[in-house]
C-alpha positions as CSV (number, residue, x, y, z in Angstrom):
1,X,0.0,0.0,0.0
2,X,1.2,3.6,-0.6
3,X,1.6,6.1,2.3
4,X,2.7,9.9,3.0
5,X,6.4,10.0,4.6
6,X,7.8,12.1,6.8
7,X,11.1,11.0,7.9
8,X,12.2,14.4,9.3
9,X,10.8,17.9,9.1
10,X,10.7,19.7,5.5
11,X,10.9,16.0,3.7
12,X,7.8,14.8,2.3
13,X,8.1,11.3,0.6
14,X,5.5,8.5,-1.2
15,X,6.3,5.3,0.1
16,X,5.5,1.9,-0.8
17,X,4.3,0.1,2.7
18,X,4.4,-3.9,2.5
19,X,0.5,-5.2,3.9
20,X,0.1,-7.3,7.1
21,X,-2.7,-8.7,8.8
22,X,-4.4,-7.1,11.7
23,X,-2.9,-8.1,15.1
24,X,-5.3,-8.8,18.2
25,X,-7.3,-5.8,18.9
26,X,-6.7,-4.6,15.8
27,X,-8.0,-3.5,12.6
28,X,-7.1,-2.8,9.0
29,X,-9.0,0.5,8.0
30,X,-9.3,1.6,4.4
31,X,-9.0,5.5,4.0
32,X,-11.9,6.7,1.8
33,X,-11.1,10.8,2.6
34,X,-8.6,12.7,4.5
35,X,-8.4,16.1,5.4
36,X,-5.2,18.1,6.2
37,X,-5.1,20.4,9.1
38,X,-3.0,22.9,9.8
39,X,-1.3,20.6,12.5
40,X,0.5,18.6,9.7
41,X,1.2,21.7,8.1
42,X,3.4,22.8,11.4
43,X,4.2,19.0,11.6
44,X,5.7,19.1,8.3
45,X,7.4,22.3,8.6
46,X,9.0,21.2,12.4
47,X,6.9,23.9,13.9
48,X,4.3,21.6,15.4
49,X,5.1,21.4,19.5
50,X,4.1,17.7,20.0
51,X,5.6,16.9,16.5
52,X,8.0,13.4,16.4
53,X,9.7,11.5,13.5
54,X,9.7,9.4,11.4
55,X,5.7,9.6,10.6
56,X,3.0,8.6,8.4
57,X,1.1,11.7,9.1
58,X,-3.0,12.7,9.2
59,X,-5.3,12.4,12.1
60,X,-8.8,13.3,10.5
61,X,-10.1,10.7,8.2
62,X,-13.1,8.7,7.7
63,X,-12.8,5.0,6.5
64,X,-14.0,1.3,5.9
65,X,-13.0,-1.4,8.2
66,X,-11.5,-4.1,5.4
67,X,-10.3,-6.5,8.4
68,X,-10.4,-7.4,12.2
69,X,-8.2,-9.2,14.5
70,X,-8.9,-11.1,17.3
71,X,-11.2,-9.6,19.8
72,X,-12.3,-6.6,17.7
73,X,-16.6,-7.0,17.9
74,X,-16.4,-4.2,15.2
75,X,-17.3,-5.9,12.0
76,X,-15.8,-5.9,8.2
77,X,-17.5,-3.2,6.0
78,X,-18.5,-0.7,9.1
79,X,-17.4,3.1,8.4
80,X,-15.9,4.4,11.1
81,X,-13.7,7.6,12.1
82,X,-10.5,7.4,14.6
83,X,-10.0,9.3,17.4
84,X,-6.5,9.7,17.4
85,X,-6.1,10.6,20.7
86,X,-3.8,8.4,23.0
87,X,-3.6,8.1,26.2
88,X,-1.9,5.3,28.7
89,X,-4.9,3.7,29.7
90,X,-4.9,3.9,33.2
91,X,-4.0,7.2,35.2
92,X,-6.2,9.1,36.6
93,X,-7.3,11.8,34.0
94,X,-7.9,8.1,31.3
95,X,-10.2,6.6,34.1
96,X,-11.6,9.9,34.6
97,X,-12.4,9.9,30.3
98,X,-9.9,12.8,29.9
99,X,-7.8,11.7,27.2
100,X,-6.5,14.7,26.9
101,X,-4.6,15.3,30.5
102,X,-3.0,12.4,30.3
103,X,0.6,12.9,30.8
104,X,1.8,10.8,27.8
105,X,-1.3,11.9,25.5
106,X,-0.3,11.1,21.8
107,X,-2.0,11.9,18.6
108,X,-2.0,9.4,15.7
109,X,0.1,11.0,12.8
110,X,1.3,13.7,14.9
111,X,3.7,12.2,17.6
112,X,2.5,8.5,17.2
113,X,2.2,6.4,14.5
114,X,0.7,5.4,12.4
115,X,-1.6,8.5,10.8
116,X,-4.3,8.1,7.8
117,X,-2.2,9.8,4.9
118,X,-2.2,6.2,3.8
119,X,-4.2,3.5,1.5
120,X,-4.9,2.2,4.5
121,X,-4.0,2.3,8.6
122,X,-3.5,-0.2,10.8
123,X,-5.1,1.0,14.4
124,X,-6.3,-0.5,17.5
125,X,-10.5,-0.9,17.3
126,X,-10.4,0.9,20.8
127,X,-10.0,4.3,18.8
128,X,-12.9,3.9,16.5
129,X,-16.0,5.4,16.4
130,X,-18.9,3.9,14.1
131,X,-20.1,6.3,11.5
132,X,-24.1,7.1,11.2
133,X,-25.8,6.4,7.8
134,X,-25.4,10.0,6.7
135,X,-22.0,11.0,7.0
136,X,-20.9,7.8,4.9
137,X,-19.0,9.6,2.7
138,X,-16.0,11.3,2.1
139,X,-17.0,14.6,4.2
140,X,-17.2,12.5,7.1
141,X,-13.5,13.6,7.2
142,X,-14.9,16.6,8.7
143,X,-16.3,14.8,11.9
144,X,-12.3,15.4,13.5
145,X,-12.4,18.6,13.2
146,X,-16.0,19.5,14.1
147,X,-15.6,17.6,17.0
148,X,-12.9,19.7,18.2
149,X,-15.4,23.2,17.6
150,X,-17.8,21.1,19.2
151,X,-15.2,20.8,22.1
152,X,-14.3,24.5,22.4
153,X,-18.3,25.4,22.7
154,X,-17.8,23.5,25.6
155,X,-15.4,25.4,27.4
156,X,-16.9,28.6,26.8
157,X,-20.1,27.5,27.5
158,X,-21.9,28.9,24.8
159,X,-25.7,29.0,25.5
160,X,-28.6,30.2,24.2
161,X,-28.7,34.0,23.1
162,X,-25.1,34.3,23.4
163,X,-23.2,36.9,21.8
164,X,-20.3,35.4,19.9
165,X,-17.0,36.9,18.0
166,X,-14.6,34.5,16.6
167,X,-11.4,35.5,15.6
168,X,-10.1,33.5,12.6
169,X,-12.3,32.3,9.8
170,X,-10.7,28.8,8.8
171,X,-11.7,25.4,9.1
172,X,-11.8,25.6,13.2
173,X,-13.5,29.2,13.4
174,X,-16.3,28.4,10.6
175,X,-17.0,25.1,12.5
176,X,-17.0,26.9,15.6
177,X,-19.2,29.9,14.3
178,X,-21.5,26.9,13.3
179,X,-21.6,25.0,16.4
180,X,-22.3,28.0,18.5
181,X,-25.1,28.8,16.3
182,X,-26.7,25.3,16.7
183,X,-26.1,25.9,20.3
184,X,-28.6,28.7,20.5
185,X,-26.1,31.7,19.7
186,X,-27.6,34.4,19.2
187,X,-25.3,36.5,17.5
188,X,-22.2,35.3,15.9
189,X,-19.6,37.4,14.6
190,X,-16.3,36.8,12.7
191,X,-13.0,38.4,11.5
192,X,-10.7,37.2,9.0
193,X,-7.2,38.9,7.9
194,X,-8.8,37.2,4.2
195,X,-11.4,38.9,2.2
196,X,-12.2,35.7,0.5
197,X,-13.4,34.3,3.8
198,X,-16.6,37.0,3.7
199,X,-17.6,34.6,0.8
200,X,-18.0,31.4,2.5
201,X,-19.2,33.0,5.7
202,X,-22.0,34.5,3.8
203,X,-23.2,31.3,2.1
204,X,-23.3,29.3,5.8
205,X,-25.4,32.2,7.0
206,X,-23.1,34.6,8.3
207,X,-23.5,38.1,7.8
208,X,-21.5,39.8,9.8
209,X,-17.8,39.5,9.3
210,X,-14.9,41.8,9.5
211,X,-11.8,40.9,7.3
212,X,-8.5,42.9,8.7
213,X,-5.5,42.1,6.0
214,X,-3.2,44.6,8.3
215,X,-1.3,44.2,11.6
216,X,-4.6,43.9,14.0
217,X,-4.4,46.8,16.6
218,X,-5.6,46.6,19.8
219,X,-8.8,48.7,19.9
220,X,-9.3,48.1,16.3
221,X,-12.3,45.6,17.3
222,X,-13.3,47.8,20.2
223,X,-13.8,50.8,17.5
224,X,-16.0,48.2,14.9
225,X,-17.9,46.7,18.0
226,X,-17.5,48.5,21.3
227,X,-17.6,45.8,24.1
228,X,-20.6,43.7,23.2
229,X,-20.0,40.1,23.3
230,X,-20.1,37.3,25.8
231,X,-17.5,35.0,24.8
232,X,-14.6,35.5,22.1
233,X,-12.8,32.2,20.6
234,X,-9.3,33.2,19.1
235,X,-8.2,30.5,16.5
236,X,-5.3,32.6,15.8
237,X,-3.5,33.2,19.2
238,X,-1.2,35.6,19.0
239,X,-0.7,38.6,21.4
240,X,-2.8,41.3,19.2
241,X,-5.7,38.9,18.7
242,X,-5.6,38.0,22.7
243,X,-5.4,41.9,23.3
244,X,-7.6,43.0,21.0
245,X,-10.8,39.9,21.4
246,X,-10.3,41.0,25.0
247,X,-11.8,44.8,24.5
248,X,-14.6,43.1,23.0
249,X,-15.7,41.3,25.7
250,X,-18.3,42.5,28.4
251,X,-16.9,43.1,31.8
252,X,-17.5,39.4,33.5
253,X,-16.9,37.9,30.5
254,X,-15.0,34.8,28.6
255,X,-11.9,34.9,26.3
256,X,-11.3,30.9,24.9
257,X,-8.5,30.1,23.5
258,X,-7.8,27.6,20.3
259,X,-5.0,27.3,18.4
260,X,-2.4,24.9,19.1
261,X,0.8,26.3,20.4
262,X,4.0,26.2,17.7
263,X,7.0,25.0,18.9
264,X,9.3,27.2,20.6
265,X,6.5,30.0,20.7
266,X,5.0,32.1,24.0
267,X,2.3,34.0,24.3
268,X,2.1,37.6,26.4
269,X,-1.7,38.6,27.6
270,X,-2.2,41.9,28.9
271,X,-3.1,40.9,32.2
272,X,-4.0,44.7,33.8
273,X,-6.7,44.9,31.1
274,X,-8.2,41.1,31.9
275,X,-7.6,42.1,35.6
276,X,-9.9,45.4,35.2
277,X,-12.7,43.6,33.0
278,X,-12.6,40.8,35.5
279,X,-12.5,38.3,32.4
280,X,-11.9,34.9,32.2
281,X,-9.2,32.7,30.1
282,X,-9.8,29.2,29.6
283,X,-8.0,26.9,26.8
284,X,-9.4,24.5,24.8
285,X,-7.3,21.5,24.3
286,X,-8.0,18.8,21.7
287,X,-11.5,16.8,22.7
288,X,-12.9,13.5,24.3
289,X,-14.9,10.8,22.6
290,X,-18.1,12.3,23.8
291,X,-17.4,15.1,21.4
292,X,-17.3,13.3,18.0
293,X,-20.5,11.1,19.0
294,X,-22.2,15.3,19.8
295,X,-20.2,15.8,15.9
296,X,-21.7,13.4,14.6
297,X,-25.4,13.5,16.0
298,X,-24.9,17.9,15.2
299,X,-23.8,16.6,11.2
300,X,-26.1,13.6,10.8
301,X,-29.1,16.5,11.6
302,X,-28.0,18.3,8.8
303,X,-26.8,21.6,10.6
304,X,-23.9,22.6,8.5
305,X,-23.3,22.6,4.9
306,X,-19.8,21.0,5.1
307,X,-19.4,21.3,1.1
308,X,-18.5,25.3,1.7
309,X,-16.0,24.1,3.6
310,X,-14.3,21.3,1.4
311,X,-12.3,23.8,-1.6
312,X,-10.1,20.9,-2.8
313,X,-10.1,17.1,-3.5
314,X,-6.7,15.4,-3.8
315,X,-5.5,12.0,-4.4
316,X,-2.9,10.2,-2.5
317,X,-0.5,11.1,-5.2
318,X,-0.7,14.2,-5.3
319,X,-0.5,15.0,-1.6
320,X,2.7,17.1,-2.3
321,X,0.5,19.4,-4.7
322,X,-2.4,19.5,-1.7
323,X,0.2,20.8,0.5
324,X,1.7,23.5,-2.2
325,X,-1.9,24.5,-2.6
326,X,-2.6,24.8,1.5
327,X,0.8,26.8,1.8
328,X,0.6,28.9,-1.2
329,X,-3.1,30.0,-1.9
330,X,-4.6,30.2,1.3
331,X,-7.3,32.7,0.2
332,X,-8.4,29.7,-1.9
333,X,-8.6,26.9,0.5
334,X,-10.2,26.2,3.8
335,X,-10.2,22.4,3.8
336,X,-8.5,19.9,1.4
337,X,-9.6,16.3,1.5
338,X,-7.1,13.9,0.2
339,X,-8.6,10.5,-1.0
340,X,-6.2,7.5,-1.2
């Protein structure tokens, strides 16, 4: 079977994988679509923080089980998607169902192998989730990263009649402007340095976006919006974005923040300005189970229109070109699926 490479950072191969049968536990999963994040775009760089090599890279994929080992109750021919989070199994945040505290968390085809840039991927059936009759298809890729909006409306508790800015219209803040929405937001705003974004916002239903191709300035929001919303998520995470979504925010109020760190990278808040609003700064890191089955239940119901989102279809062979394309032409691309 043929597979992405990534023997070191900046080195990108096709490789030629010899097949073997599922061990005990285990199952062979055949990759129908994959999407590429930004993640393996820092992996592949050696910007990503949790980033290790050699790798067969991708953690968002949907797929067809072609074979089981023994022990696996999963059957042949189910879809499923993988939740490529590890953890060991048995501290206390894994009995707890936080994955994601546990000290030696992984993430397939970011620090663990192997990852779903691949014909197929053998995995252990404990990280699979069965997929419903409706997303059986190749933007079922997109349950990963919904799951991880669906995550970050957690920890900002979005309710109903909230008042919403997000600050970064890719992949993550247009699922995350959706979920909010289907949460009971009632008022979601977003801002994009790209002008192209306005587009796709529009045609999933949201009118009011800012695009901001300049250095952002700290009152630049506060001057479009005054103070006027009750929770800001920053997909972008730098200091002017933390700064600036923060004189945004009602007194009282919630600042979340989303992007994963890059390596070698810190990050300065302006803590006498969150000290006088009284706000509050949570994180949202990665997701648990229980959020893919919510991505999944929010998708099956038909809430998004997940083709807006999908701007470019790859095969396996041409995963280099996907990447040029990601890298190069961001004001054309939100999400590219590859298909193996």
């Amino acid at each position: 079977m043929k597979a992405v490479y990534l023997p070191a950072p900046q080195t990108l191969q096709l490789v030629e994988c010899p097949d073997r049968f599922p061990q005990q536990g285990e199952v062979v999963l055949r990759i129908v679509a994959a999407g590429i994040c930004a993640n393996d775009l820092a992996l592949l760089s050696g910007h990503n923080s949790i980033g290790a090599f050699p790798i067969v890279p991708g953690h968002e994929c949907i797929g067809v089980i072609e074979s089981v080992g023994e022990g696996v109750a999963l059957e042949v021919g189910t879809w499923v998607t993988v939740y490529p989070s590890v953890g060991c199994g048995h501290c206390t945040a894994c009995l707890e169902g936080r994955i994601n505290h546990c000290p030696t968390f992984r993430v397939l085809g970011i620090d663990q192998n192997p990852g779903c840039f691949a014909e197929k991927m053998w995995v252990s059936a404990s990280q699979l989730l069965p997929v419903p009759q409706g997303l059986r298809h190749a933007h079922g890729a997109l349950i990963e990263p919904t799951a991880v909006a669906v995550h970050v409306n957690k920890r900002g508790q979005t309710q109903a009649g909230s008042r919403v800015l997000i600050i970064g219209a890719g992949v993550i803040g247009l699922l995350t402007a959706l979920v909010a929405r289907a949460m009971g937001a009632a008022r979601v705003t977003l801002l994009d340095r790209l002008e192209t974004r306005r587009a796709v916002c529009l045609e999933l239903g949201f009118e009011e976006f800012l695009c901001l191709p300049d250095a952002l300035e700290p009152d630049t929001l506060a001057r479009a919006w005054g103070a006027e919303f009750d929770l800001v998520y920053d997909t972008v995470c730098t200091r002017e974005t933390v700064t600036a979504g923060m004189t945004t925010l009602l007194p009282g109020s919630t600042l979340v923040l989303v992007a994963t760190p890059k390596a070698r990278t810190t990050l300065e808040v302006d803590f006498p300005l969150l000290y006088r609003r009284e706000l509050s700064l949570v994180v949202s890191r990665n997701y648990l189970p229980q959020d893919f089955i919510d991505a999944m239940d929010l998708l099956e119901r038909g809430e998004f229109a997940l083709g807006a989102l999908v701007t470019g279809n790859y095969p396996l062979q041409r995963f280099a070109q996907a990447i040029y394309a990601l890298q190069n032409y961001p004001e054309q691309h939100i999400k590219i699926l590859i298909h193996p």
